[in-house]
C-alpha positions in Angstrom: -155.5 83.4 133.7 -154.8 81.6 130.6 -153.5 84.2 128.3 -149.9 86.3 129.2 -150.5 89.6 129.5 -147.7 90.0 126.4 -150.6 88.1 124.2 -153.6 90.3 126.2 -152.0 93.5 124.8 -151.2 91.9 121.5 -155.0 90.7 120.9 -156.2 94.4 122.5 -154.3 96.1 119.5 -155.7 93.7 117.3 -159.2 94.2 118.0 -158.6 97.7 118.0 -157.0 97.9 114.8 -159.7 95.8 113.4 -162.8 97.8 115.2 -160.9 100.6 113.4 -160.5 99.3 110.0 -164.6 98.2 110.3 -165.3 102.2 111.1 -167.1 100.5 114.3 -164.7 103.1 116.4 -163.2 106.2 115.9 -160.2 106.7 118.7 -159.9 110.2 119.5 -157.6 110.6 122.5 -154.9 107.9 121.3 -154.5 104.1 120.3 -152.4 103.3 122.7 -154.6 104.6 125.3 -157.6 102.6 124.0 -155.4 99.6 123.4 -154.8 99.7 126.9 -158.1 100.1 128.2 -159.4 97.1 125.6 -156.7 95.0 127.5 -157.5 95.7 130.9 -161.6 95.3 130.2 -160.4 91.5 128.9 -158.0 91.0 131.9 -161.0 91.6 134.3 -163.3 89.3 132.3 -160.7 86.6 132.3 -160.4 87.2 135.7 -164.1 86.9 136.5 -164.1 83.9 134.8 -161.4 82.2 136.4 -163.6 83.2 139.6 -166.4 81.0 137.8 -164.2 78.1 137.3 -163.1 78.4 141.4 -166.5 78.3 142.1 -167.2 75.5 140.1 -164.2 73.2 141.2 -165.8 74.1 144.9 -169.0 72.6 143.9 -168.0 69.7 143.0 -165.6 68.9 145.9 -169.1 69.2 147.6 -170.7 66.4 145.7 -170.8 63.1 147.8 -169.6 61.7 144.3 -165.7 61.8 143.9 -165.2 62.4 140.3 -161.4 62.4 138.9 -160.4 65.6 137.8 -159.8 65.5 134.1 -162.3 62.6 133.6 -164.8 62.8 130.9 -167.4 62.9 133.7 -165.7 65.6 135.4 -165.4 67.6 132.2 -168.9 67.3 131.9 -170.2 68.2 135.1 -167.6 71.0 134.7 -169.4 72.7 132.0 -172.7 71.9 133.1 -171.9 73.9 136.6 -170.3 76.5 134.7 -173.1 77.5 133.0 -175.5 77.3 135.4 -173.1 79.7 137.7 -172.4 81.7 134.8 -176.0 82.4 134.2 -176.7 82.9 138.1 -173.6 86.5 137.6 -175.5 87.4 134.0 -171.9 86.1 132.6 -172.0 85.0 128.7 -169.4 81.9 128.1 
């Protein structure tokens, strides 16, 4: 996962605060409760998305082409993958 779970919390609180400032929320059992929940609903959707990215980095050790890693070829078969797997789980990048 690319975010610490210190900056997860942090951003949860801010979207919070700012879906609260917008009126798009009301919270009626507690912030902290609904901060908490915003930051575990993004630490599963990282998480699913580093799942894409596994599954991407095992396609293309399965191509007959050895591409280096961090190449702008590799970036760009990279994405390419990603989306098409992403599409295939209903997953918006």
């Amino acid at each position: 996962m690319r975010l610490s779970e210190n900056r997860i919390q942090m951003l949860a609180r801010e979207i919070l605060k700012q879906a609260q400032d917008k009126q798009f929320i009301k919270v009626l059992s507690g912030e902290n409760e609904a901060a908490l929940e915003i930051a575990r609903l993004m630490i599963k959707d990282l998480e699913f998305e580093d799942r894409i990215d596994e599954e991407v980095r095992r396609e293309i050790q399965k191509m007959k082409k050895n591409i280096p890693e961090g190449s702008s070829e590799y970036q760009a078969v990279f994405r390419q993958l990603k989306q098409q797997i992403a599409q295939k789980y209903n997953y918006i990048l």
